[in-house]
C-alpha positions in Angstrom: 102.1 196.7 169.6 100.7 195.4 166.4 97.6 192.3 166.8 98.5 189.8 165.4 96.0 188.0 162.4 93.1 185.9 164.5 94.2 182.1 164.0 92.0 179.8 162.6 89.0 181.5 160.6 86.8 183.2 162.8 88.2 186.5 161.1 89.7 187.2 158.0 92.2 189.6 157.5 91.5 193.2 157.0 92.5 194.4 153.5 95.6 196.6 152.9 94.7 200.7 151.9 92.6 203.2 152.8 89.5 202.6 154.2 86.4 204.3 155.8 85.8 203.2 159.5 83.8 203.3 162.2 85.2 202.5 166.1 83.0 200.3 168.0 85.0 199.5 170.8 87.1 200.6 173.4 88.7 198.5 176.2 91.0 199.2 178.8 93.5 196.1 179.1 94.9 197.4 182.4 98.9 197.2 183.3 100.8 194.7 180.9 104.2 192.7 180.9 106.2 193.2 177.8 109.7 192.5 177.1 111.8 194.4 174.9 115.6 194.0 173.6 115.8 191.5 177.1 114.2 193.5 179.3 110.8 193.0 180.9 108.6 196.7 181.3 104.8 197.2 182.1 103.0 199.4 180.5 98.9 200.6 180.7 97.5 199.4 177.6 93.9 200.0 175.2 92.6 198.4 173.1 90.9 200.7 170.0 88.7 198.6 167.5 87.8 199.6 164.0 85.2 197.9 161.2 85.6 199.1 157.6 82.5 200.5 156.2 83.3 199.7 152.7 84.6 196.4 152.9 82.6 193.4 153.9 84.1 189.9 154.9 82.4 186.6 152.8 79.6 186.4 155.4 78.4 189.6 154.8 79.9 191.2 157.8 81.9 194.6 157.5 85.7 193.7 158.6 87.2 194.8 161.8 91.0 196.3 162.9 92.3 196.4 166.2 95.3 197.8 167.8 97.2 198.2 171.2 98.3 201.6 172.5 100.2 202.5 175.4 98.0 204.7 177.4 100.1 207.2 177.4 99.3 211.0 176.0 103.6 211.9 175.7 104.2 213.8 172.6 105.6 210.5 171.4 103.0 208.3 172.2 101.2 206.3 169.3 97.9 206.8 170.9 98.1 210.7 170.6 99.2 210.9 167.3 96.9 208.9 166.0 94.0 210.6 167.7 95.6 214.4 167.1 95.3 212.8 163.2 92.0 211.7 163.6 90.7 215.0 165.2 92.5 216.8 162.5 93.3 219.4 166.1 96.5 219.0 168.3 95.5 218.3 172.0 95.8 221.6 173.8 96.0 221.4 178.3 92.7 221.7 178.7 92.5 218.5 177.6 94.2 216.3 180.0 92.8 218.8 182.9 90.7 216.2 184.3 86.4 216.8 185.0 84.8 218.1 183.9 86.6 219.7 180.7 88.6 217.3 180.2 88.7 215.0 177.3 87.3 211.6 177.9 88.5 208.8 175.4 84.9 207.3 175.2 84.2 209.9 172.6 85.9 208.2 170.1 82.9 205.4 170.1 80.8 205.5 167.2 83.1 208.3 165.1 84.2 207.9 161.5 87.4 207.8 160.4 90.1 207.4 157.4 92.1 204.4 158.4 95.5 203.4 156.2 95.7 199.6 156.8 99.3 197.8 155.2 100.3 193.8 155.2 103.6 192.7 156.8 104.2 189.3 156.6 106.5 187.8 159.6 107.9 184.2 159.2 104.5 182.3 157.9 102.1 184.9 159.1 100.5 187.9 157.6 99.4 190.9 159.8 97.2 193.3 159.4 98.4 197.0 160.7 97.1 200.5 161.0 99.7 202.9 159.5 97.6 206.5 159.7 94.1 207.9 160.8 92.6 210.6 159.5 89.6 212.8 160.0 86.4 212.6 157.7 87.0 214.7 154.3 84.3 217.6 154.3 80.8 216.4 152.9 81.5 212.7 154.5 78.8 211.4 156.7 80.3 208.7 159.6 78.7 205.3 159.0 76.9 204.0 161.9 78.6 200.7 163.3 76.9 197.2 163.1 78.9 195.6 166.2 77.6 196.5 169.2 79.6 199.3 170.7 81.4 198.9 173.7 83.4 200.6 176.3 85.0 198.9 179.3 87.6 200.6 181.9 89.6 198.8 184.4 87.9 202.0 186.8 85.4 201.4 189.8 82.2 202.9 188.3 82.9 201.9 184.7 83.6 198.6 185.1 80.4 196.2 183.7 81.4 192.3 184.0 78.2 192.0 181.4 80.3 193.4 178.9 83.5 191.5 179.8 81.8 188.4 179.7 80.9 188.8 175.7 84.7 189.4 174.8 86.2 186.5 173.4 88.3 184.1 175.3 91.9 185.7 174.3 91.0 189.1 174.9 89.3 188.4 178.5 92.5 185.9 179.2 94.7 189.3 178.6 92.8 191.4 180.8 92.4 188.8 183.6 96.4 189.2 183.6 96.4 193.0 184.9 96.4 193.4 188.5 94.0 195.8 187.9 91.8 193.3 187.0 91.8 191.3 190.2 92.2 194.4 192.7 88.4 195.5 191.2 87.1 191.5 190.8 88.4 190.8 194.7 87.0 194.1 195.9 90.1 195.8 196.7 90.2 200.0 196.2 91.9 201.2 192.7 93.7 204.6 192.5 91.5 206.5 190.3 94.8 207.0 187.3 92.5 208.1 184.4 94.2 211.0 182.5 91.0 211.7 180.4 87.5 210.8 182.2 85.2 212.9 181.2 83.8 214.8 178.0 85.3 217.6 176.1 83.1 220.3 174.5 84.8 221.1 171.4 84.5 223.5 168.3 82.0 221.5 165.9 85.1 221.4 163.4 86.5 218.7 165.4 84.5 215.2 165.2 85.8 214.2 169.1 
């Protein structure tokens, strides 16, 4: 589930420890073929996207983290525990009840956060991974991102080709693999499966 480092050098690798962050982007990457221990499973996957506001790359630019959850919000699931972390709050059922008191994962755009990055070196490679998220220490202001910030769902009504089209090639390439992707490109109805579409209001306490 972790990304792997970009090849060439368009990006260079996120440093290891604890950084402050920003998420810019959120994208749904629709139903995905993995295969695990032999055996081939699809799963709904996201795509969450981080830059480090105290870290800059040698151009000048702020670094940026991404990672692959299974959009799942099981007691088990990656994606909640990191965002239970983040909130510094445990989900309670009024947050997956749907509209419109649900909570809607587009909230997370522009936040702050506490991210724990470590190395791993596999074979030749070195990849960069989020261990922990954590909410904002008290007194800590959430930097404002400098990438554009962008949400795209695999949804009728939240899908925007514009913002498809500025992806990059791999990440467009992976979505154009989910059926979901060419039932809403050809036209053909989706079955609305969001388990968090819309806006939460929340005690002030809690940053999303």
């Amino acid at each position: 589930m972790y990304l792997p480092a970009p090849s060439g050098n368009e990006f260079e690798l996120a440093p290891a420890g604890t950084h402050l962050a920003v998420c810019y982007r959120v994208i749904d990457l629709g139903t995905q073929k993995s295969t695990y221990n032999g055996k081939e499973k699809e799963q709904h996957k996201i795509l969450i996207s981080w830059e480090l506001a105290d870290e800059m790359m040698t151009d000048g630019k702020p670094f940026i983290i991404g990672q692959r959850y299974t959009w799942s919000m099981s007691e088990k699931a990656t994606l909640r525990k990191h965002l239970e972390s983040w909130r510094g709050a445990a989900f309670q059922d009024k947050d997956f009840a749907g509209p419109p008191n649900g909570f809607n994962i587009r909230n997370i755009l522009g936040k702050g956060c506490i991210l724990t990055i470590a190395h791993k070196e596999e074979g030749d490679r070195t990849y960069a991974n989020i261990t922990g998220i954590g909410k904002l220490m008290k007194g800590m202001t959430s930097p404002m991102p400098t990438n554009t910030q962008m949400f795209l769902w695999l949804e009728t009504g939240l899908w925007d080709m514009n913002t498809f089209n500025i992806l990059g090639d791999g990440l467009k390439k992976i979505i154009m693999q989910a059926p979901e992707y060419v039932a809403i490109t050809t036209g053909r109805p989706i079955a609305p499966e969001s388990e968090n579409p819309a806006p939460d209001d929340m005690n002030d306490e809690v940053p999303f």
